[in-house]
C-alpha positions as CSV (number, residue, x, y, z in Angstrom):
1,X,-5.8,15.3,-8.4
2,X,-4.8,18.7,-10.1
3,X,-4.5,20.3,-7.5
4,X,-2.3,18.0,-5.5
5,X,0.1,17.3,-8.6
6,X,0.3,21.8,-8.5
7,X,0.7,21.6,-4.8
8,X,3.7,19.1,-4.9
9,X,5.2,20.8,-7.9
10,X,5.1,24.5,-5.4
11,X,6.7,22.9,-2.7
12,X,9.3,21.3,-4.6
13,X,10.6,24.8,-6.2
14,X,10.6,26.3,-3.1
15,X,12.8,24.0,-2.1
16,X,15.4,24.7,-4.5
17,X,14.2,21.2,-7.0
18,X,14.2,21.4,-10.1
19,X,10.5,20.7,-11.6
20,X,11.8,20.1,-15.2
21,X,13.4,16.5,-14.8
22,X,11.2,13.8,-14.6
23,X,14.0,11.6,-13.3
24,X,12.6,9.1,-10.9
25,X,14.7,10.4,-8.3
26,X,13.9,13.8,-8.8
27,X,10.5,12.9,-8.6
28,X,11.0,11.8,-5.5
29,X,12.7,14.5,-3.9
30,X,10.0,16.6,-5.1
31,X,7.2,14.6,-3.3
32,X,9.6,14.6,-0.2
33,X,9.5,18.5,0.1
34,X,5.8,18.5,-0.1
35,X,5.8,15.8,2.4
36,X,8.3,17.5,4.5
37,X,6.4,20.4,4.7
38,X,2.9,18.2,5.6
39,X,5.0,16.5,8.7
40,X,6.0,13.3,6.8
41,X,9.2,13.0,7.4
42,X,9.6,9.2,6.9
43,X,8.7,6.9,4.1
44,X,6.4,3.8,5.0
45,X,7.4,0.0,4.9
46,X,7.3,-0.2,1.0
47,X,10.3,1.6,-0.4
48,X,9.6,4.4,-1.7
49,X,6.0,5.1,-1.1
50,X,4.7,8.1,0.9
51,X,1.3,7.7,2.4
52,X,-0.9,9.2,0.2
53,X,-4.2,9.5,1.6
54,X,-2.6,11.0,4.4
55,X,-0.7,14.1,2.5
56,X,-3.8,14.2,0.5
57,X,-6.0,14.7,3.4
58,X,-3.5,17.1,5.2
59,X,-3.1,18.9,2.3
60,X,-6.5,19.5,1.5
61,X,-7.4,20.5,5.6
62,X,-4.5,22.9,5.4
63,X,-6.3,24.5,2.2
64,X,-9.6,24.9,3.7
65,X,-8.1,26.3,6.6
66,X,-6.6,28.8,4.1
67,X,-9.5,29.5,2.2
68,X,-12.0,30.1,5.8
69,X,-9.5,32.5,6.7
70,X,-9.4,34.6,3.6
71,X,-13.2,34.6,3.4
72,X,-13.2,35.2,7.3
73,X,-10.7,38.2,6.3
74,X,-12.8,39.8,3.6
């Protein structure tokens, strides 16, 4: 869960959100820029709820990928 929570958190700076108010709707805008950046646009049927499982699943596929290439690399 760590890592997810650090993941969201480097997305949403790079975005230009500010990490430091834990405003609900900050919050929010800070899981959206992760889950812009994972292809999830759009929120599901319950207001205000990403799908989870699938950012957490995308996410952690993208940083395997990551992690095979820089071992392929060294």
């Amino acid at each position: 869960m760590k890592f997810l929570c650090k993941y969201i958190e480097k997305k949403a700076v790079e975005a230009g959100v500010d990490t430091s108010d834990r405003r609900l709707e900050n919050i929010l805008r800070m899981f959206e820029a992760a889950g812009e950046d994972m292809g999830l646009g759009s929120f599901n049927p319950r207001k205000g709820q990403l799908k989870w499982r699938t950012l957490v699943g995308k996410i952690r596929k993208r940083l395997n990928a990551e992690k095979d290439n820089a071992q392929g690399n060294n």
